[in-house]
DSSP file (Angstrom, degrees, kcal/mol; ACC not computed):
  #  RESIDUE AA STRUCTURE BP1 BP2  ACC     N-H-->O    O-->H-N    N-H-->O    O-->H-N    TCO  KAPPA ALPHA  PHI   PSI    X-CA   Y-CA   Z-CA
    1    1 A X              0   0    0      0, 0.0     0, 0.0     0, 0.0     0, 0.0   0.000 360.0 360.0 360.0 129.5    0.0    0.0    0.0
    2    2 A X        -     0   0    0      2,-0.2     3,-0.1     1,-0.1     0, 0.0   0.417 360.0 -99.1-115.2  33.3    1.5    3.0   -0.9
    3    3 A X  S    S+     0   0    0      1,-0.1     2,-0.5     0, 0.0    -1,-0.1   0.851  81.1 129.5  95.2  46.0   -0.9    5.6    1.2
    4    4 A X        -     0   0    0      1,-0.1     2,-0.5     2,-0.0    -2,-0.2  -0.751  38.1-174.6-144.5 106.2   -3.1    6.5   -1.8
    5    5 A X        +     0   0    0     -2,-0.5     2,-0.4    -3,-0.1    -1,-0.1  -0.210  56.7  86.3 -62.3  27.3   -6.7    6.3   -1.3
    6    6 A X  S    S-     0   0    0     -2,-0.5     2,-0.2     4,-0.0    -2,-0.0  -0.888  77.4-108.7-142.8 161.4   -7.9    7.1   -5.2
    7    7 A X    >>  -     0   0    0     -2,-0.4     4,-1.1     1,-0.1     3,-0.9  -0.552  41.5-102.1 -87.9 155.8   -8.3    4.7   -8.4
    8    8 A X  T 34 S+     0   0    0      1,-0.3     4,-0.3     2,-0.2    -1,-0.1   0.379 128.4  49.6-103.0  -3.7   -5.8    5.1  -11.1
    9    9 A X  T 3> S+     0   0    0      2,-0.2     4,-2.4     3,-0.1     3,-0.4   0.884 106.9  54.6 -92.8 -26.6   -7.8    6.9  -13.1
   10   10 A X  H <> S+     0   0    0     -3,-0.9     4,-3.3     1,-0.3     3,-0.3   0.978 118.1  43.5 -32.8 -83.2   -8.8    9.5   -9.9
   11   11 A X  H  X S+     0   0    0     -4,-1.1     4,-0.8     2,-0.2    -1,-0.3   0.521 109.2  51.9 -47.6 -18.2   -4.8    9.8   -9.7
   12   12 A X  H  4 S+     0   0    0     -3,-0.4    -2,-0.2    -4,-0.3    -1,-0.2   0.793 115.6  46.8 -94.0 -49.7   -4.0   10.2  -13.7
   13   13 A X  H >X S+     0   0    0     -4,-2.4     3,-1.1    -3,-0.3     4,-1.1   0.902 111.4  50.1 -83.3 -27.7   -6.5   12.9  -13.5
   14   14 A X  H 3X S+     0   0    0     -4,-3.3     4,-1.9     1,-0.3    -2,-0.2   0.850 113.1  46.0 -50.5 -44.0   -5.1   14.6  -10.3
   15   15 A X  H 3X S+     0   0    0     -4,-0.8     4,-0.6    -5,-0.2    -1,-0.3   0.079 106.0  58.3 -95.0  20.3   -1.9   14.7  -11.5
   16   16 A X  H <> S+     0   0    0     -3,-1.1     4,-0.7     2,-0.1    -2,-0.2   0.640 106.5  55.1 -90.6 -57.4   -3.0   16.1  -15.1
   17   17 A X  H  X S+     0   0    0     -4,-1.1     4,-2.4     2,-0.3     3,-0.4   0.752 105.7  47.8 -95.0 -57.5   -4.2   18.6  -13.2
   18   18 A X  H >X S+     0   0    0     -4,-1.9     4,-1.2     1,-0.2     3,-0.6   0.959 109.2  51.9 -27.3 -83.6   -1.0   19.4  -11.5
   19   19 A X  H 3<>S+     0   0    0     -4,-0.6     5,-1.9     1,-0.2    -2,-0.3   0.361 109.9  49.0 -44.8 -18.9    1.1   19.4  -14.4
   20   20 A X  H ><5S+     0   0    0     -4,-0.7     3,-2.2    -3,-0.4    -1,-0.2   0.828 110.9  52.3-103.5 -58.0   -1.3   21.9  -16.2
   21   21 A X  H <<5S+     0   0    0     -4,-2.4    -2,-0.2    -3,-0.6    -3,-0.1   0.791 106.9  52.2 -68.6 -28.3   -1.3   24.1  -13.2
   22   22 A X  T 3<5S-     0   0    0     -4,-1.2    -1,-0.2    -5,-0.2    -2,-0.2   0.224 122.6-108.7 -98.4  32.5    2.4   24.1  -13.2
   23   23 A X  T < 5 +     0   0    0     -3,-2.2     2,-0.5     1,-0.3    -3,-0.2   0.826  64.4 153.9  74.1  30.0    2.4   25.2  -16.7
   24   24 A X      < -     0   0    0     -5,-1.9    -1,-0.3     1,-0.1    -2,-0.1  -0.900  42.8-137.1-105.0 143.6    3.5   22.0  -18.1
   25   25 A X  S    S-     0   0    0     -2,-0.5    21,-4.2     1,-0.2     2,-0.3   0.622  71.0 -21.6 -81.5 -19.7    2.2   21.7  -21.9
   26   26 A X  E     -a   46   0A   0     19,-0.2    -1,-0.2    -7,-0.2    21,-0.2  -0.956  58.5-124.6 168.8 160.5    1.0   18.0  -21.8
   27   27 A X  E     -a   47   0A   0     19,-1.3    21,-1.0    -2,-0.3     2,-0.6  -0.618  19.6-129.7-123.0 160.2    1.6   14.5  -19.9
   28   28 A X  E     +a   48   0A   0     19,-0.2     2,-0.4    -2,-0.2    21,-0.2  -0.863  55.7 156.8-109.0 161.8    2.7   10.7  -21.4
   29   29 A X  E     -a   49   0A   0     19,-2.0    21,-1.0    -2,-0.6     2,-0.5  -0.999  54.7 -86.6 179.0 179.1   -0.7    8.8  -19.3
   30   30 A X    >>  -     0   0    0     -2,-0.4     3,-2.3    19,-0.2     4,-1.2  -0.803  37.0-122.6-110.2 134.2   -2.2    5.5  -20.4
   31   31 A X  H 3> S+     0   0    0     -2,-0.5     4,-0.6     1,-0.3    -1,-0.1   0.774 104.5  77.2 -69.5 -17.8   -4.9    6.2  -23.2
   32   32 A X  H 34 S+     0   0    0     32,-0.5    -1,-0.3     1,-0.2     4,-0.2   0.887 107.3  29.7 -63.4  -9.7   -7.6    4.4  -20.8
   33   33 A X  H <> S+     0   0    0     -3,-2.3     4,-3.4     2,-0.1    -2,-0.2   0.582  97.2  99.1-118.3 -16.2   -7.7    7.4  -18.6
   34   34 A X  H  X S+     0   0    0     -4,-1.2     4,-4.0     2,-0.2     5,-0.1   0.829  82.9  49.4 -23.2 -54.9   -6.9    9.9  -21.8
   35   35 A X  H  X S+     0   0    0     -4,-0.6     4,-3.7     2,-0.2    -1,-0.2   0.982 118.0  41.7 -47.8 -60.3  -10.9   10.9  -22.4
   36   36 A X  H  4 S+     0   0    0      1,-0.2     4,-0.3    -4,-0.2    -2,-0.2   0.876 111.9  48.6 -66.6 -41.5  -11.1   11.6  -18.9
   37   37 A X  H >X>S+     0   0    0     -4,-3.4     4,-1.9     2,-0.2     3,-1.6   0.959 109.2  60.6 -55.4 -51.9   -7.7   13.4  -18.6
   38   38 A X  H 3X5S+     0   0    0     -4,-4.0     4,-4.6     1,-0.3    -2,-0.2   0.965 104.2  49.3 -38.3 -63.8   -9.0   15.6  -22.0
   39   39 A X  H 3<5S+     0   0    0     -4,-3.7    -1,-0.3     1,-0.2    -2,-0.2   0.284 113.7  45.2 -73.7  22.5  -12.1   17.0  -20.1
   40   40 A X  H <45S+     0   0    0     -3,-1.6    -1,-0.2    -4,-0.3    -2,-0.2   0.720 128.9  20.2 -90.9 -52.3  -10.1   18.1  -17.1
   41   41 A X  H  <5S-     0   0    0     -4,-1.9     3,-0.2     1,-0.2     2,-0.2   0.684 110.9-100.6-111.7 -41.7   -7.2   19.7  -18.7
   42   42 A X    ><< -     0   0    0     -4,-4.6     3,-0.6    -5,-0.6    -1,-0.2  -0.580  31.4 -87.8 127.7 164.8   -8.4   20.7  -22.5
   43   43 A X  T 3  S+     0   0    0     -2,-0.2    -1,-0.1     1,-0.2    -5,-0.1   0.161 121.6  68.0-109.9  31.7   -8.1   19.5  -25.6
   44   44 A X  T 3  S+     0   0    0     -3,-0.2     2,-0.3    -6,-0.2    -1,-0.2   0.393  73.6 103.7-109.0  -4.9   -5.0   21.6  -25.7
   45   45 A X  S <  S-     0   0    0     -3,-0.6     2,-0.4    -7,-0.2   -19,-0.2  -0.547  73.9-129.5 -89.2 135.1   -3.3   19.7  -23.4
   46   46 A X  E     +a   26   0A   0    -21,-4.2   -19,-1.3    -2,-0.3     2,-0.3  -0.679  28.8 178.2-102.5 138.3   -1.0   17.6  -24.9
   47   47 A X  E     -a   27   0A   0     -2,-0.4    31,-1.3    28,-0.2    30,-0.5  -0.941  14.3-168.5-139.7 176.1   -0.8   13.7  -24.2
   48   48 A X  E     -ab  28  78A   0    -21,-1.0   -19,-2.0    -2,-0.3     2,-0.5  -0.957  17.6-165.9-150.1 130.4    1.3   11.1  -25.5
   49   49 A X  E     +ab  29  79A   0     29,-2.0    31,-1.7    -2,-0.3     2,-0.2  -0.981   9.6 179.6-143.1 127.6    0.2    7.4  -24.7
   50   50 A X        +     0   0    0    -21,-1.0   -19,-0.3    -2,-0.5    31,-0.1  -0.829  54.2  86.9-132.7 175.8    1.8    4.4  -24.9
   51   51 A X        +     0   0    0     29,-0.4    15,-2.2    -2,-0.2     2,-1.1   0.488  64.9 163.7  95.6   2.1    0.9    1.0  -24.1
   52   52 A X  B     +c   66   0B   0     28,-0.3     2,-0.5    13,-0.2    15,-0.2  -0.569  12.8 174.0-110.6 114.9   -0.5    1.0  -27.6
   53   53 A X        -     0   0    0     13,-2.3    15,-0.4    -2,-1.1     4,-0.2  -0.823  29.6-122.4 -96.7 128.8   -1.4   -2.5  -29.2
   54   54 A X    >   -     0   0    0     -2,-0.5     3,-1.0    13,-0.2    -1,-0.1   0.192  42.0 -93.0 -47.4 177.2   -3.1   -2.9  -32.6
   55   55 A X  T 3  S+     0   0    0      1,-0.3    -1,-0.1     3,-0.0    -2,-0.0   0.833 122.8  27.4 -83.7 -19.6   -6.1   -4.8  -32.6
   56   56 A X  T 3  S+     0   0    0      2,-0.1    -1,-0.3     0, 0.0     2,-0.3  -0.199  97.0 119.6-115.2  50.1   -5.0   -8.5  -33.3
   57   57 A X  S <  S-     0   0    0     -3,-1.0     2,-0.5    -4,-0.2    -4,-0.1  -0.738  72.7-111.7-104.9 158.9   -1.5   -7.5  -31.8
   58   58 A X        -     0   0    0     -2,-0.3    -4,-0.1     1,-0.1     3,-0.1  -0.907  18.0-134.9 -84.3 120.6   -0.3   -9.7  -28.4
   59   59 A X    >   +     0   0    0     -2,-0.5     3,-1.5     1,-0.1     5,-0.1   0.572  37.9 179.8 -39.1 -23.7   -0.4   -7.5  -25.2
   60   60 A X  T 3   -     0   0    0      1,-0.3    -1,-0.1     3,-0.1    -3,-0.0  -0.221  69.9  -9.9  29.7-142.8    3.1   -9.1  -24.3
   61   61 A X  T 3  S+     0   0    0     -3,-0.1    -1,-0.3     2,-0.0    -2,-0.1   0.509 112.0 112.5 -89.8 -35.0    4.3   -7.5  -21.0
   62   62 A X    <   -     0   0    0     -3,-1.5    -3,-0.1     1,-0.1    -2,-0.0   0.365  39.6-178.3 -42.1 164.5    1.4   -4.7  -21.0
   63   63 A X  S    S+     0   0    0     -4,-0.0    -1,-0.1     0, 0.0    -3,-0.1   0.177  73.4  57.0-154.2 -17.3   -1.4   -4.6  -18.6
   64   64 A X        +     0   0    0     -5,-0.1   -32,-0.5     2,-0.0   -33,-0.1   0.147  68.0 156.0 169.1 122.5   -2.8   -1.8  -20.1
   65   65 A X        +     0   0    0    -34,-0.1     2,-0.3   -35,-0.1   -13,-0.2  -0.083  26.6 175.8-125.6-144.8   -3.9   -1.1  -23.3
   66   66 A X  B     -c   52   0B   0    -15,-2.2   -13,-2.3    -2,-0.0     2,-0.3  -0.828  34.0-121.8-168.1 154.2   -5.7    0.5  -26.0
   67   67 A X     >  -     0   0    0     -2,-0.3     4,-1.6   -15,-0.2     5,-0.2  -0.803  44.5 -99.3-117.4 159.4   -5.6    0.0  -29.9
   68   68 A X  T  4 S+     0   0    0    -15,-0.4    37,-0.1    -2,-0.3   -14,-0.1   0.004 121.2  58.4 -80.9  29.4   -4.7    3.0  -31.8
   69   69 A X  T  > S+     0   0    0     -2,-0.2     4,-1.8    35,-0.1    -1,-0.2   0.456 102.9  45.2 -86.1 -69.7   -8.3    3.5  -32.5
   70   70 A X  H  > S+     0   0    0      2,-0.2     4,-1.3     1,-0.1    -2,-0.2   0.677 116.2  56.2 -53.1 -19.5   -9.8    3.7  -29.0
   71   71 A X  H  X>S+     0   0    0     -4,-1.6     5,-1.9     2,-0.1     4,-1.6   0.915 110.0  39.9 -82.3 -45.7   -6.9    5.9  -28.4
   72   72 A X  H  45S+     0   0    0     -5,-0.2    -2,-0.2     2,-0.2    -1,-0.1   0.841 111.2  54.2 -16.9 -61.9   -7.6    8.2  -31.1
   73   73 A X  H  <5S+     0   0    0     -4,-1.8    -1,-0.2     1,-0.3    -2,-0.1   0.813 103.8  63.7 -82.0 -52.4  -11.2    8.2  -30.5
   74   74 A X  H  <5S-     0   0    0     -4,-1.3    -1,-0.3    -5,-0.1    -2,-0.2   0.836 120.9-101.4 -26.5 -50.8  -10.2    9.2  -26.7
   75   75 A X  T  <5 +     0   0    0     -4,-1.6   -28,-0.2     1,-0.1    -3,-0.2   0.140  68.6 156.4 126.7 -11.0   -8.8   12.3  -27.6
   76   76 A X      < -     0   0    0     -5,-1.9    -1,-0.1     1,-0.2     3,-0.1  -0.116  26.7-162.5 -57.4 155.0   -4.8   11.0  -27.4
   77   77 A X  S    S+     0   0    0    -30,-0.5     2,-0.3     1,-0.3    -1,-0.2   0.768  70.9  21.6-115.4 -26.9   -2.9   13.4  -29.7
   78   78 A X  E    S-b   48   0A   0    -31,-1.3   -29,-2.0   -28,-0.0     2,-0.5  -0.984  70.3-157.8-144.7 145.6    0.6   10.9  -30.1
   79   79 A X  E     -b   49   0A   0     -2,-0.3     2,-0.7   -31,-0.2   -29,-0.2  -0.972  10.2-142.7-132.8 138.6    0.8    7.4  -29.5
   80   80 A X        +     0   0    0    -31,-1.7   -29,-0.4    -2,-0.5   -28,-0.3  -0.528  23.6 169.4-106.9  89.1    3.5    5.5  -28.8
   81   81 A X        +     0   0    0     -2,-0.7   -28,-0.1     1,-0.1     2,-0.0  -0.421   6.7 160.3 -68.5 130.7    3.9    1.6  -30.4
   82   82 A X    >>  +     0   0    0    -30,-0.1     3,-5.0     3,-0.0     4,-0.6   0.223  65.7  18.6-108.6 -91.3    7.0   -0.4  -30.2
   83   83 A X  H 3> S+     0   0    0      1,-0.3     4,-1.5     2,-0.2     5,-0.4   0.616 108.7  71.7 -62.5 -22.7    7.1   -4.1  -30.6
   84   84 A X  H 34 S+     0   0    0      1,-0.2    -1,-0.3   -32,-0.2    -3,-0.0   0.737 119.9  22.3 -71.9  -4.6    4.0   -4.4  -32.2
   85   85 A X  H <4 S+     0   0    0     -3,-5.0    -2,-0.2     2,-0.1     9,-0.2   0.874 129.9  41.1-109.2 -33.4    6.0   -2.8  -35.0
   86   86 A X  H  < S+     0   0    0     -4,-0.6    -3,-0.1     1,-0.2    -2,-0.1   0.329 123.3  43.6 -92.1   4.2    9.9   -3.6  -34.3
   87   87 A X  S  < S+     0   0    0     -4,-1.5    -1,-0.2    -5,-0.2    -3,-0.1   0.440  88.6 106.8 -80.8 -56.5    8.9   -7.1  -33.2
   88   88 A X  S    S-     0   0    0     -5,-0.4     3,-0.4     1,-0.2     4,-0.1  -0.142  81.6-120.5 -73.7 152.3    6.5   -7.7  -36.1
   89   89 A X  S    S+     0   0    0      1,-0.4     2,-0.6     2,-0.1    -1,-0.2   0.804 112.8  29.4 -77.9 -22.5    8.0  -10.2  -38.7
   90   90 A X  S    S-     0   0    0      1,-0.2     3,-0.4     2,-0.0    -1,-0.4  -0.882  78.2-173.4-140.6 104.1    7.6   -7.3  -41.6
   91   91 A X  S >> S+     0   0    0     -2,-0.6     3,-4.0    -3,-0.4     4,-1.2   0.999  82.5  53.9 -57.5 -70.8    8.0   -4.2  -39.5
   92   92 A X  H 3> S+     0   0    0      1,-0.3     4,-0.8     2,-0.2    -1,-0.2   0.509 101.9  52.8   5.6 -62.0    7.1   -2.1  -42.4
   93   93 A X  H 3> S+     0   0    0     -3,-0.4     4,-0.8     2,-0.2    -1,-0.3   0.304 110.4  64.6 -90.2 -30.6    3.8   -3.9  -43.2
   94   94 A X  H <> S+     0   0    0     -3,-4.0     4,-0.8    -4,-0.2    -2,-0.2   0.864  99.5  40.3 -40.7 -74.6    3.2   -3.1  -39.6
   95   95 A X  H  X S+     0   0    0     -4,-1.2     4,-1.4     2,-0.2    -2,-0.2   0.803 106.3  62.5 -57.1 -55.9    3.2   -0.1  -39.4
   96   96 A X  H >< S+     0   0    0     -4,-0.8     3,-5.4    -5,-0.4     4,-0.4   0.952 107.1  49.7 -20.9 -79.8    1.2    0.3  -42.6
   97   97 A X  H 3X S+     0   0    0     -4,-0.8     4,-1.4     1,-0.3    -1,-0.2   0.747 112.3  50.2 -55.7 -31.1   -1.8   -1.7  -40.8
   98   98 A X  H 3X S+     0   0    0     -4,-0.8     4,-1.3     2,-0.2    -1,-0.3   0.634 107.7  49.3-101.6   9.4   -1.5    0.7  -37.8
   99   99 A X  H X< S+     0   0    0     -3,-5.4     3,-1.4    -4,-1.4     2,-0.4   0.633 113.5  50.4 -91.0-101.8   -1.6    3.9  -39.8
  100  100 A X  H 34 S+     0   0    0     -4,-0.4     4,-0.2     1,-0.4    -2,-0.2   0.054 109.0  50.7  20.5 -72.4   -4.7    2.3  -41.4
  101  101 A X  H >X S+     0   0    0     -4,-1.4     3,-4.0    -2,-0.4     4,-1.4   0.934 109.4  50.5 -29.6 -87.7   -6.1    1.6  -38.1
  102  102 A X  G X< S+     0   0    0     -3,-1.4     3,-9.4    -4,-1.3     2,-0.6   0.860 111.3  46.1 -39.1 -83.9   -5.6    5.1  -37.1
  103  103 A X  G 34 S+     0   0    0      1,-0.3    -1,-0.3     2,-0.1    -2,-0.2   0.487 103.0  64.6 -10.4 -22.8   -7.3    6.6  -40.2
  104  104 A X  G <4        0   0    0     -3,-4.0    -1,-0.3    -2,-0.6    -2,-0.2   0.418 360.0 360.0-117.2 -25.8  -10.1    4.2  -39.8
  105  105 A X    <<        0   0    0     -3,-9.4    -1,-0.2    -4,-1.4    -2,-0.1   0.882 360.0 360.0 -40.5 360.0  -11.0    6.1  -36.1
């Protein structure tokens, strides 16, 4: 227990909320709490979310994520993929499919 009574989205938006009030431009945060993080802070507030898996991608190590549609669709403004592209047998071809994806929000 580390002495914090709030749910991790409670905290993600508390601490949004900081950073904004000490005039920091944008947060990296996990696109499940993104939506919520948008209507606190603005949709000028810049966030960057990683943690982002395609939709037939493996989660590998993650606990939690979002396909780069549902992040979109949130409101995340950059998302950040690794292995599902640098991993993937034709990184290239990867990438493709998750610009696609995106476009498709």
């Amino acid at each position: 227990d580390i002495g914090c009574n709030m749910t991790t989205e409670e905290l993600a938006i508390k601490r949004a909320k900081l950073a904004k009030e000490a005039g920091i431009d944008g947060i990296v945060c996990s696109a499940q709490e993104v939506d919520k993080i948008v209507e606190a802070c603005g949709k000028d507030f810049v966030t960057v979310c990683p943690g982002i898996r395609p939709a037939n991608a493996s989660v590998g190590d993650q606990k939690r994520v979002v396909t780069p549609k549902d992040a979109i669709n949130k409101g995340a403004h950059y998302l950040v993929v690794g292995r599902p592209i640098t991993k993937a047998e034709n990184p290239s071809e990867a990438a493709i499919n998750i610009v696609k994806e995106i476009e498709n929000a």
